[in-house]
N, C-alpha and C positions, 0 to 999 in steps of 0.2 A: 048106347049113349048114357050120359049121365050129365049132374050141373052143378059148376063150380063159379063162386067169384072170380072174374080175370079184371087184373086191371091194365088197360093198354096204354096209358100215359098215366105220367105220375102229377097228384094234386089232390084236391079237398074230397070229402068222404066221396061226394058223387061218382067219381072214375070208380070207383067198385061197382061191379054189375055183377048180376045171376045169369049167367049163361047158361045155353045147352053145349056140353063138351064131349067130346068120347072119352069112352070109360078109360082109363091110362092101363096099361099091361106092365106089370112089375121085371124089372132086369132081374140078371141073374143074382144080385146080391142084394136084391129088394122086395119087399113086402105090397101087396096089396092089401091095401084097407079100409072098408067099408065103417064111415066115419061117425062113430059116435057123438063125439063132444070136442069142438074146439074152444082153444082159448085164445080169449084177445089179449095182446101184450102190446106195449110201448114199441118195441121194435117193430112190427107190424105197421105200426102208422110212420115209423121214419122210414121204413122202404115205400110205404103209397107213396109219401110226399118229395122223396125222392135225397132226402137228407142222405142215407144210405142207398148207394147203388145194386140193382138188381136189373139183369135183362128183361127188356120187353119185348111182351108180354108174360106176366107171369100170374099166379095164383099165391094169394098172400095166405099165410098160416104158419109160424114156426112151430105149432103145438096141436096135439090133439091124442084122442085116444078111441079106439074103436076094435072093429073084429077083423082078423085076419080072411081074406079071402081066393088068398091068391100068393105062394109062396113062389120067390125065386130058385132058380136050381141048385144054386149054392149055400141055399140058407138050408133045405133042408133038412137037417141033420141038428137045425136050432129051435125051429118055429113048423109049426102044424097052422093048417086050415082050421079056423073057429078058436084059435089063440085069441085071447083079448091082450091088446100092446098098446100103450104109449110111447111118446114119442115126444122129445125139447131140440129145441134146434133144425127143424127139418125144414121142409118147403111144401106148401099148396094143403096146407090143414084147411081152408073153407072152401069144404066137397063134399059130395056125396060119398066120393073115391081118392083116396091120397096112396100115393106111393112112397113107401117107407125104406128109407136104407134100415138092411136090417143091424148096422152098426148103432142106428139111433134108437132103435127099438127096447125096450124094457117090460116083459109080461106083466101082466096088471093081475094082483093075487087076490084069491076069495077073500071077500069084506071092503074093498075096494072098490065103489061104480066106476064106469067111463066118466063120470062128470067128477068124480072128486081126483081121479086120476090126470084129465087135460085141467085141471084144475088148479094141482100140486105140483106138476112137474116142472114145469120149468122155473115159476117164481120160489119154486119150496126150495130145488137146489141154488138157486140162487143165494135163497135165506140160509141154506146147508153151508155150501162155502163161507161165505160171510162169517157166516158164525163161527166155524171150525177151519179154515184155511189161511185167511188174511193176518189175525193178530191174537196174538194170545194173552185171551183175557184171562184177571182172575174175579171169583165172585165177589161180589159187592163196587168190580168199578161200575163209575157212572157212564152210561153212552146216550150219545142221543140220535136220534132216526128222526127222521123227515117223514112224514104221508105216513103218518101211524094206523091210520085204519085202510090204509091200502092194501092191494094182493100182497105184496112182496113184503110190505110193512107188516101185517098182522100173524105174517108167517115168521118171521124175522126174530117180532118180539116173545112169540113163544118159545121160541129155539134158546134167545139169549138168557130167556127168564130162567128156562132147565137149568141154565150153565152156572147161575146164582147171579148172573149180571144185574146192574140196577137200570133199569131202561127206563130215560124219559124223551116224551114224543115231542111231535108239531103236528095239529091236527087244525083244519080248516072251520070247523063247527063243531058246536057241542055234543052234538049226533054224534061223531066221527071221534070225540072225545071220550064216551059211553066206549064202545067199540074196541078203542086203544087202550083203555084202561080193563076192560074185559078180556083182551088180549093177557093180562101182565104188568101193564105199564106199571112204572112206582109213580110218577109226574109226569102230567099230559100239558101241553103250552094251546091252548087254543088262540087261533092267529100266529102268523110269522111274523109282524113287528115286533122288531129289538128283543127276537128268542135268543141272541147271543147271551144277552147280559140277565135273562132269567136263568137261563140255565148257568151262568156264575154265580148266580144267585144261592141258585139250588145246590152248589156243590161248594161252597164258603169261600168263593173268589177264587177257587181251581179252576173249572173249566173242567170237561168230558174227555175220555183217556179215550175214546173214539166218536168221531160223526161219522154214522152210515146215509150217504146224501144221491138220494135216487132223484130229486129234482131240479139240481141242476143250476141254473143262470141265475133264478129268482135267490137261491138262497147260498148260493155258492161263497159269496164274500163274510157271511154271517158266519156259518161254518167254519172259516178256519177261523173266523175271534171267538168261537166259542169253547176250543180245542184249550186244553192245559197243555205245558211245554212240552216238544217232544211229544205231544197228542200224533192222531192219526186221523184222515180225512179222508174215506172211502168214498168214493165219487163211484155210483155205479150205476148213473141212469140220468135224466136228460129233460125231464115230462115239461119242464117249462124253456126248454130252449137248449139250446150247446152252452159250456161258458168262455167266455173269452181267454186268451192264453194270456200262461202266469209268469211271471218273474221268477224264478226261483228266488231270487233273494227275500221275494214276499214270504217265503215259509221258514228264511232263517231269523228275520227280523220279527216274527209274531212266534218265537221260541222254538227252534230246530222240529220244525215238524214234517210229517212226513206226508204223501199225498201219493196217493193209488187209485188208479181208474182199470177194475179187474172186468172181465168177462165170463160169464158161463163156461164158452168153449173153450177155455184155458184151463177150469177145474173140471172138466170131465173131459180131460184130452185121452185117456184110455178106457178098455173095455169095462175093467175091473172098478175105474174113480166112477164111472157114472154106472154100474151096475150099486156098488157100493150107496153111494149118495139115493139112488131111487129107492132103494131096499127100507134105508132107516127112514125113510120120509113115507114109503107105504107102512112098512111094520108102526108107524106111530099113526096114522091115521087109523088104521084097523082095528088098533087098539083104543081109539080115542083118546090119545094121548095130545096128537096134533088135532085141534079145530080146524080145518077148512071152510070159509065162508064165501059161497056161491053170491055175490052182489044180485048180479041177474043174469037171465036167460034171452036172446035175441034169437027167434028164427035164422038162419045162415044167410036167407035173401036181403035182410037187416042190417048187414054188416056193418055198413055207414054211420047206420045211427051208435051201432055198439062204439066206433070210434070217438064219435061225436063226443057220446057221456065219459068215456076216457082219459081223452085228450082237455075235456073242460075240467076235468076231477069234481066232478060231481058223483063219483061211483067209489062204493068200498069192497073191498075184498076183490072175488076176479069174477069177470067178465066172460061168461061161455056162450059161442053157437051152437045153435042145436039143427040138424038136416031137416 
């Protein structure tokens, strides 16, 4: 036996419980894996809550990284017992025991912990794509990003800063201000009232040649009046609600702009793009190139609460359980 969070109906943190479960046995094209570090993410809480559909009962966890214990018959020939692997996209990371498709799996190389690994992986590719897939920057345009001292934010703006972008944020507090501009930032906006028209400010009545906008409802309308014509408006996360559906004519009337709502599992659709994207996001951790910044640590029984501080945005950087 072993114990995993199950949630059996979908709602507020409390449906997550610590149960006792049997240990899971790995198919023939999956991993067993005795779970170092999971990570909490944004999706995680829209499947507790039921925003996104998932059968009940299930065990929440898109991410996590730990030691292999148990190969399937088919992997053999990829993965060895006492592999360390990560893993973005999966199911049932808050466990003792997660069963890994070994398509999701990516070896976790020396200089890399298990925490800084469920760590980076899924908000780092995130930040990979983003940076390197959606639109092609040159150095010195202006962009601005939402939840600057965020997981996905502070990965984000390191990535753009490499590229010579000039990144200005929106950050909740001064705290979270520190943070984002230790990130990279060139202009951090503390507070979201009327960040459109600073940030026009900031760029001489242009407007930013992209918003990367992970939250959603609250700031969704501000974002495209902050965009220059023909701007771009990455919509790739939710944390304060869905947004309401748009007109298109709204994006030709605020200057032929464009609007994109990408996903993870569209840029790591094969073996090679998400081998590729974990590679550069480990190889720059290792080297201390990439910062990773651990927020906090919650026991796995904890779960709830780790939602709790998430969903309030009261947390910077990411959020790991530990078994």
């Amino acid at each position: 036996m072993s114990h995993a969070i199950v949630i059996e109906q979908t709602g507020g943190p409390e449906v997550m419980t610590w149960q006792e479960v049997p240990r899971p046995a790995p198919g023939p094209d999956e991993l067993l894996v005795e779970v170092g570090a999971a990570g909490v993410n944004f999706i995680d809480i829209y499947l507790r809550t039921g925003i996104y559909d998932s059968p009940l009962p299930f065990t929440p966890g898109k991410e996590g990284a730990g030691r292999v214990v148990e190969v399937g018959e088919r992997l053999r020939d990829r993965f060895a017992e006492g592999d360390r692997v990560a893993w973005a996209m999966g199911t049932g990371g808050y466990a003792e025991f997660a069963t890994v498709p070994g398509d999701l799996a990516v070896r976790i190389p020396d200089g890399v912990s298990d925490e800084q690994a469920a760590a980076v992986l899924l908000q780092g590719m995130t930040a990979h794509f983003l940076t390197h897939s959606i639109v092609a920057l040159e150095p010195g345009d202006p962009v601005l990003l939402h939840a600057g001292a965020g997981g996905v934010g502070l990965l984000l703006t390191q990535l753009l800063v490499r590229e010579g972008v000039r990144v200005v944020t929106t950050v909740s507090t001064e705290q979270k201000a520190a943070l984002s501009r230790g990130a990279g930032a060139s202009e951090v906006i503390v507070g979201y009232d009327g960040f459109a028209e600073k940030v026009r400010e900031l760029t001489d009545g242009i407007g930013a040649r992209v918003v990367y906008d992970g939250v959603g409802a609250d700031t969704f309308d501000g974002s495209l009046d902050a965009l220059r014509t023909r701007g771009t408006l990455v919509l790739f996360g939710a944390s304060s609600g869905p947004v309401s559906p748009v007109d298109p004519q709204t994006l030709n009337a605020k200057g032929s702009l464009v609007l994109t709502r990408p996903s993870l599992a569209h840029f790591i659709a094969d073996r090679e793009e998400l081998e590729r994207r974990a590679s550069d996001l480990f190889e720059a951790v290792a080297t201390d190139e990439l910062d990773v910044r651990i927020g906090a640590t919650y026991p796995m029984p904890d779960a709830g609460r780790a939602h709790e501080e998430l969903a309030g945005r009261r947390t910077t950087g990411k959020l790991l359980l530990l078994p």
